[in-house]
C-alpha positions as CSV (number, residue, x, y, z in Angstrom):
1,X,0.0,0.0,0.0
2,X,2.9,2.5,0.7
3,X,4.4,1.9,-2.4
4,X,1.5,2.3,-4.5
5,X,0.6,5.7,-2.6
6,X,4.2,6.6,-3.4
7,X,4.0,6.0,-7.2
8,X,1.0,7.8,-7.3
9,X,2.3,10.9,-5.8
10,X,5.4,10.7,-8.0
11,X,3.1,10.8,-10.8
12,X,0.8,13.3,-9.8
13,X,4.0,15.7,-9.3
14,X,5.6,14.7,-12.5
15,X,2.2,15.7,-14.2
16,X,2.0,19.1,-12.4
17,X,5.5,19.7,-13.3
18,X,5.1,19.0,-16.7
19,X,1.8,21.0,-16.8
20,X,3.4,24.1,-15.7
21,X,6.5,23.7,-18.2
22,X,3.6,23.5,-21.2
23,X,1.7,26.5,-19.7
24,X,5.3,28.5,-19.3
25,X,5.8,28.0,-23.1
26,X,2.0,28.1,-24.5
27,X,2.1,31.6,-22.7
28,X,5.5,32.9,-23.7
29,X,4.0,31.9,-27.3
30,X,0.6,34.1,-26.5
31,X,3.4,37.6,-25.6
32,X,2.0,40.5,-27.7
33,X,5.1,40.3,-30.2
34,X,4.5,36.7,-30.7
35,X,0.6,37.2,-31.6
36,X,0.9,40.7,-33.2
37,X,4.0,39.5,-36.0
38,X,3.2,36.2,-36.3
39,X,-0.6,36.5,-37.3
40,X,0.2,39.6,-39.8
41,X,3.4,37.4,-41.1
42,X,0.8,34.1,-41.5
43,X,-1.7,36.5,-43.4
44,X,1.1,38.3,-45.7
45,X,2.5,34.6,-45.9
46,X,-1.3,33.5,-47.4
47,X,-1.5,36.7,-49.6
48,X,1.7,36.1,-51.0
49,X,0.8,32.3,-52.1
50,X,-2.5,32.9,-52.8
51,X,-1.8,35.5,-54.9
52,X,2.1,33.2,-56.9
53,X,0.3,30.1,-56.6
54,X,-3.2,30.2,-56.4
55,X,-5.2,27.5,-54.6
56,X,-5.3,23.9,-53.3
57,X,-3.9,21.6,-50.4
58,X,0.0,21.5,-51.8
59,X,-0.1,25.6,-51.3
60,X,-1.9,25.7,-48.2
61,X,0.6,23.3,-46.6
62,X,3.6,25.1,-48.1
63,X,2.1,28.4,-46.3
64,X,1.5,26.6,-43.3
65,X,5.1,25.4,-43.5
66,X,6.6,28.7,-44.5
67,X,4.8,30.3,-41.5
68,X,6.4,28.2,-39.0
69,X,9.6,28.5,-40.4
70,X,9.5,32.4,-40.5
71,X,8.3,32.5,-37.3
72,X,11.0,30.5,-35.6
73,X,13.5,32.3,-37.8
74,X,12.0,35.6,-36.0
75,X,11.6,34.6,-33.4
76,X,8.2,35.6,-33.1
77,X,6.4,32.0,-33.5
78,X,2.4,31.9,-32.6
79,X,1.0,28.4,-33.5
80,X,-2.3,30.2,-34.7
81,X,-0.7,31.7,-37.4
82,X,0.0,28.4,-39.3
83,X,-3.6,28.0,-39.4
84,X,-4.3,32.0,-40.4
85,X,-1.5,30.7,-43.0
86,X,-4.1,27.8,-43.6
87,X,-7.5,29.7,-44.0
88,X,-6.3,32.2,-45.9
89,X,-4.9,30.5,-48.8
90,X,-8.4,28.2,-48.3
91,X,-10.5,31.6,-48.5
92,X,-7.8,33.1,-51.5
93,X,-7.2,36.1,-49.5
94,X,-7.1,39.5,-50.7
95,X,-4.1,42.2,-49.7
96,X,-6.7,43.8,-47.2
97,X,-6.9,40.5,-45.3
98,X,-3.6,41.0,-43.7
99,X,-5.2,44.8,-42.1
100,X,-8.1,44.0,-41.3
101,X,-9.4,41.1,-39.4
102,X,-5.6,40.0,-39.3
103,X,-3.7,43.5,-37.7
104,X,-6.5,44.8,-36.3
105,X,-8.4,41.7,-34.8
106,X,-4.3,40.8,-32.9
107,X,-3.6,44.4,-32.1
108,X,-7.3,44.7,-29.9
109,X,-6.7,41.0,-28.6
110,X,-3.6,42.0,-27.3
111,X,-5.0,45.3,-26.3
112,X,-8.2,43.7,-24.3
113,X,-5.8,40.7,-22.6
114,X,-3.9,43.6,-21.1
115,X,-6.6,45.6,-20.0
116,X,-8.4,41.9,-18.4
117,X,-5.1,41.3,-16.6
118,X,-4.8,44.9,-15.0
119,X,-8.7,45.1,-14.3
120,X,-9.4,41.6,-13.0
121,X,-8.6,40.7,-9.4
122,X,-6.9,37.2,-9.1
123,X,-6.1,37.2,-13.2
124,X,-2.6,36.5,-14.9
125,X,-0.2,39.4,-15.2
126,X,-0.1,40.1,-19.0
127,X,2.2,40.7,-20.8
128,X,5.2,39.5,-19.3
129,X,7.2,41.6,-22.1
130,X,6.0,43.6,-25.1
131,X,8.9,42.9,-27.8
């Protein structure tokens, strides 16, 4: 019985500490930087394919791939913007796609996450860094 309690305790804190590690990087991945440059990049990244390559499953997973790439390289990766990269090749975006939803839709996400965090007793400090 002692053993058995003592497995599951090791388990349960090996779970917790692995939770914590996935929620440190899923929020330095959510920093305003990180949504603001990679969303606009995965929209111009669409535009761009869209506008070379046209349509169909072979482009939308080379601007998928592109995205991620760029946004390592930039260090400014957001895992949404692969599928931004995704739905706007699927939707053949248009030049204004990358202002508006894409700029303006991150710019007041980031806005009303900061304003939530500063207004909200008990919530998140956000952002941990702008750039």
């Amino acid at each position: 019985m002692c053993r058995a309690t003592a497995v599951c305790r090791a388990t349960a804190v090996s779970i917790k500490g692995l939770l914590a590690v996935l929620f440190a990087l899923l929020l330095a991945l959510a920093q305003p930087r990180n949504i603001v440059l990679g969303n606009v990049m995965g929209a111009l990244v669409s535009v761009m394919a869209v506008a070379w390559l046209g349509r169909g499953p072979l482009v939308i997973a080379l601007a998928v791939g592109l995205t991620v790439l760029l946004g390592q390289h930039l260090r400014c990766l957001h895992p949404p913007a692969g599928g931004l990269a995704f739905l706007g090749v699927a939707l053949g975006a248009k030049p204004l796609f990358v202002l508006t939803p894409v700029l303006s839709g991150s710019l007041l996400l980031v806005l009303l996450a900061a304003a939530f965090s500063r207004w909200v007793k008990g919530a998140l400090p956000y952002p941990h860094h702008w750039l």
